[in-house]
C-alpha positions in Angstrom: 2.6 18.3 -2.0 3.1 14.6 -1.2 0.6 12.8 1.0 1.4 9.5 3.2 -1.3 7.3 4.4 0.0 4.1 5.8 -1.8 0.6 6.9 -1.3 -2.8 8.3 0.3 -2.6 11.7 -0.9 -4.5 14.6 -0.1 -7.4 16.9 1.5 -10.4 16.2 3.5 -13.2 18.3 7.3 -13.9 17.7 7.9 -15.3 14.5 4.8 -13.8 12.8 4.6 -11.4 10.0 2.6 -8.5 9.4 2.8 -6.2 6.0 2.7 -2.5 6.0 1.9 -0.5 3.1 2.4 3.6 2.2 0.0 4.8 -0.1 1.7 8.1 -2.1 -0.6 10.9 -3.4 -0.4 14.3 -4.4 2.5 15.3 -6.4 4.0 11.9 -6.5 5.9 12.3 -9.7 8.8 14.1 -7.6 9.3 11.1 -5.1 12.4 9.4 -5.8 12.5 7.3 -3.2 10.5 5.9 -0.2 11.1 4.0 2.8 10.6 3.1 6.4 11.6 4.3 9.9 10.6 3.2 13.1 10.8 4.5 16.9 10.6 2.3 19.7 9.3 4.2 23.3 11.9 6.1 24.5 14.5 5.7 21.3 15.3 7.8 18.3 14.1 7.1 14.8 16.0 4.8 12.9 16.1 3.4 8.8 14.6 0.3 8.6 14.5 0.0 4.8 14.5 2.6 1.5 13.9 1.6 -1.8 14.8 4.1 -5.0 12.6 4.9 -8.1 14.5 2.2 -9.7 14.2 -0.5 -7.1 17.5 0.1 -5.5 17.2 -1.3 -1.3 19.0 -1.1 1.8 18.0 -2.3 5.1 19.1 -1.7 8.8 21.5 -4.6 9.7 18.9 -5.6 12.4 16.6 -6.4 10.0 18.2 -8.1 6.9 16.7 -11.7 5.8 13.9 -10.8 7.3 11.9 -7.4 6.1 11.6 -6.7 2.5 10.7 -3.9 0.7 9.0 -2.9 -2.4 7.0 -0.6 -4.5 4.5 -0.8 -7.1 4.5 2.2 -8.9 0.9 2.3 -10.7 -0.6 2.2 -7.5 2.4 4.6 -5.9 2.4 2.3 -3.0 4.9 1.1 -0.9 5.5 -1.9 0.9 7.0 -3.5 4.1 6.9 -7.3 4.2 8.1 -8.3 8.3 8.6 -11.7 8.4 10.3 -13.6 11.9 9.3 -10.6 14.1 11.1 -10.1 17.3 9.8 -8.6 20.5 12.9 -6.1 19.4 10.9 -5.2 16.5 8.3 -3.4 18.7 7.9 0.4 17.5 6.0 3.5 15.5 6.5 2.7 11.7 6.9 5.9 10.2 6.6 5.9 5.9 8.5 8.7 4.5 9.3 9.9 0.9 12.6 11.7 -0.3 10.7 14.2 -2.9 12.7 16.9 -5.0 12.7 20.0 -3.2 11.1 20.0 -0.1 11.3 18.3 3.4 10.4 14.8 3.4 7.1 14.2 4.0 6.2 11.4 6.6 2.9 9.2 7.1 1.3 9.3 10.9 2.7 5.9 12.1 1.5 2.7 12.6 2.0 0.6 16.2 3.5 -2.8 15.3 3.5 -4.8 18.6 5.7 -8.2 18.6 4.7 -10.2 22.0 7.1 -13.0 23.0 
């Protein structure tokens, strides 16, 4: 079993940035890659950003230039740097790991709120 706890949401004006992080537990040795989804009220779940064992990334087009992820794997932790946040931004950030042989496992959200 794989564990997700995540931290750092909150509220921030246009143009700020906020950090999220995903601490892994548990089995973590299976994980091969982790990443980020968010749901805005109302919306489905999209990608925002994955990042592989070995550092591969992609991002949602709506994000590129400014989000960044990355990993640092003694701590098995995850990260989400949001830099020029938009209203748009608004949503649930989800945390999620793509482990070997089971269902993804998914943290319980964090509210990021962009105000304009």
């Amino acid at each position: 079993q794989v564990q997700l706890v995540e931290s750092g949401g909150g509220l921030v004006q246009a143009g700020g940035s906020l950090r999220l992080s995903c601490a892994a537990s548990g089995y973590v040795v299976t994980i091969y890659a982790m990443g980020w989804y968010r749901q805005a009220p109302g919306k489905q779940r999209d990608l925002v950003a994955r990042i592989t064992s070995g550092g591969s990334t992609n991002y949602a087009d709506s994000v590129k230039g400014r989000f960044t992820i990355s990993r640092d794997n003694a701590k098995n932790t995850v990260y989400l740097q949001m830099n020029t946040l938009k209203p748009e931004d608004t949503a649930v950030y989800y945390c999620y790991a793509e482990v070997v042989g089971i269902p993804n496992p998914w943290g319980q959200g964090t509210q990021v709120t962009v105000s304009s």
